[in-house]
N, C-alpha and C positions, 0 to 999 in steps of 0.2 A: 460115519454118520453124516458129514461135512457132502459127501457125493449123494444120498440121498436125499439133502435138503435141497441139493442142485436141482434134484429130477424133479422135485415139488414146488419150489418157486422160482423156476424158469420162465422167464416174460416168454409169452409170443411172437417174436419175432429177433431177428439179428440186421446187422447190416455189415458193409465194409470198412467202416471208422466207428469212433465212438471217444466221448470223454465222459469218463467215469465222477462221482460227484465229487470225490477226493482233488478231483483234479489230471489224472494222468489218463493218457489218450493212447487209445490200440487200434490196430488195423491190421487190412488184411488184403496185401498188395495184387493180390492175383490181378490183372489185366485183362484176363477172362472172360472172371464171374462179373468185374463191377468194371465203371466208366470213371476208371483214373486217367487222371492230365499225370505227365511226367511230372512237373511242376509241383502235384500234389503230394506223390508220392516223394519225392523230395523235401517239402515241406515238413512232414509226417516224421521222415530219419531226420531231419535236422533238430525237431524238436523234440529226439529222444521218445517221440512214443514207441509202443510195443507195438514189435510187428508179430502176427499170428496167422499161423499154417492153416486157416480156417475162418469163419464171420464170426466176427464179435455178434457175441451175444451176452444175453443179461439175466438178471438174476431180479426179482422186485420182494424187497423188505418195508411191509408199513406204509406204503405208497410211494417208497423212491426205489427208482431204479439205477441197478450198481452194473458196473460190467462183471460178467461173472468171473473172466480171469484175473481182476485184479485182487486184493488181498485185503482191501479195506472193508468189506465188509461181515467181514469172518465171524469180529467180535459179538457185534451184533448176531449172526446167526447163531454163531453159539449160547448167547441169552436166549435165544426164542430157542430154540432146541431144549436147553438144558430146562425150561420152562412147561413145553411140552411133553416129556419125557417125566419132570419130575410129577404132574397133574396130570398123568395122562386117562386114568380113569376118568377124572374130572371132566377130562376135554372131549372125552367119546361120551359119556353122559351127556354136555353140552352139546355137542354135535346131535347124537340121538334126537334129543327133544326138539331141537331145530328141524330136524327131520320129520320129526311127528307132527311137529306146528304146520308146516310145509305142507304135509301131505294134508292136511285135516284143512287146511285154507282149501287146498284146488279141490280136497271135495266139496268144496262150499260153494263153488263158482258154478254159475249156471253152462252146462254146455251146449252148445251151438252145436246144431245138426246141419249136417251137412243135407243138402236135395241134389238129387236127383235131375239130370236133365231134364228130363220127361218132367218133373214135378217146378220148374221152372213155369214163369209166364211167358208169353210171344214176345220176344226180344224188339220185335219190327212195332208193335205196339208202343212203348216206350220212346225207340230212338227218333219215331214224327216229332214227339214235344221239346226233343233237345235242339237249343238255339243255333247251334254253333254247327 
């Protein structure tokens, strides 16, 4: 379940470092992909972060974002899973009707037609009265 939750709340985006909210810091040395100073990458082993064969990437629960390889935020996804899972009719009901509210707004909105070149005015008409 734990790798499915991966695949659904993965941030967009990774990079070559990262400190997780817990506190502990991952990277991902390649010389490469990213514009590491020695210096840094020294920094990085000396302070015990985790190095990774890959870009840190992350994971967003609630509005914070966790690194996804680290383990502190497990707990937490396993509330929101075990949560999901246990209401799940409830939550596709929920969703549903969100859906229908959704759909039943944008039919409400007036739409904008698109024209036509042709159905356009003379372009040279207008641009005499612009100042600038």
């Amino acid at each position: 379940m734990l790798e499915t939750f991966k695949k659904a709340f993965r941030a967009n985006h990774s990079g070559f470092s990262g400190e997780c909210v817990c506190g502990r810091e991952f990277f991902h040395p390649d010389h490469a992909s990213w514009d590491f100073e020695d210096r840094e990458i020294k920094y990085l082993e000396s302070e015990n972060a985790t190095m990774l064969d890959h870009a840190v990437d992350y994971v967003e629960i609630d509005g914070t974002e966790y690194i996804l390889e680290c383990d502190c935020w497990h707990k937490k996804a396993e509330r929101l899973m075990y949560f999901l899972n246990r209401y799940d009719v409830q939550v596709a009901k929920y969703l549903n009707g969100e859906r229908a509210r959704k759909i039943y707004e944008a039919e409400q909105m007036q739409i904008i037609s698109i024209l036509k070149d042709s159905d356009l005015p003379n372009r040279k008409e207008y641009d005499d009265d612009i100042p600038f």
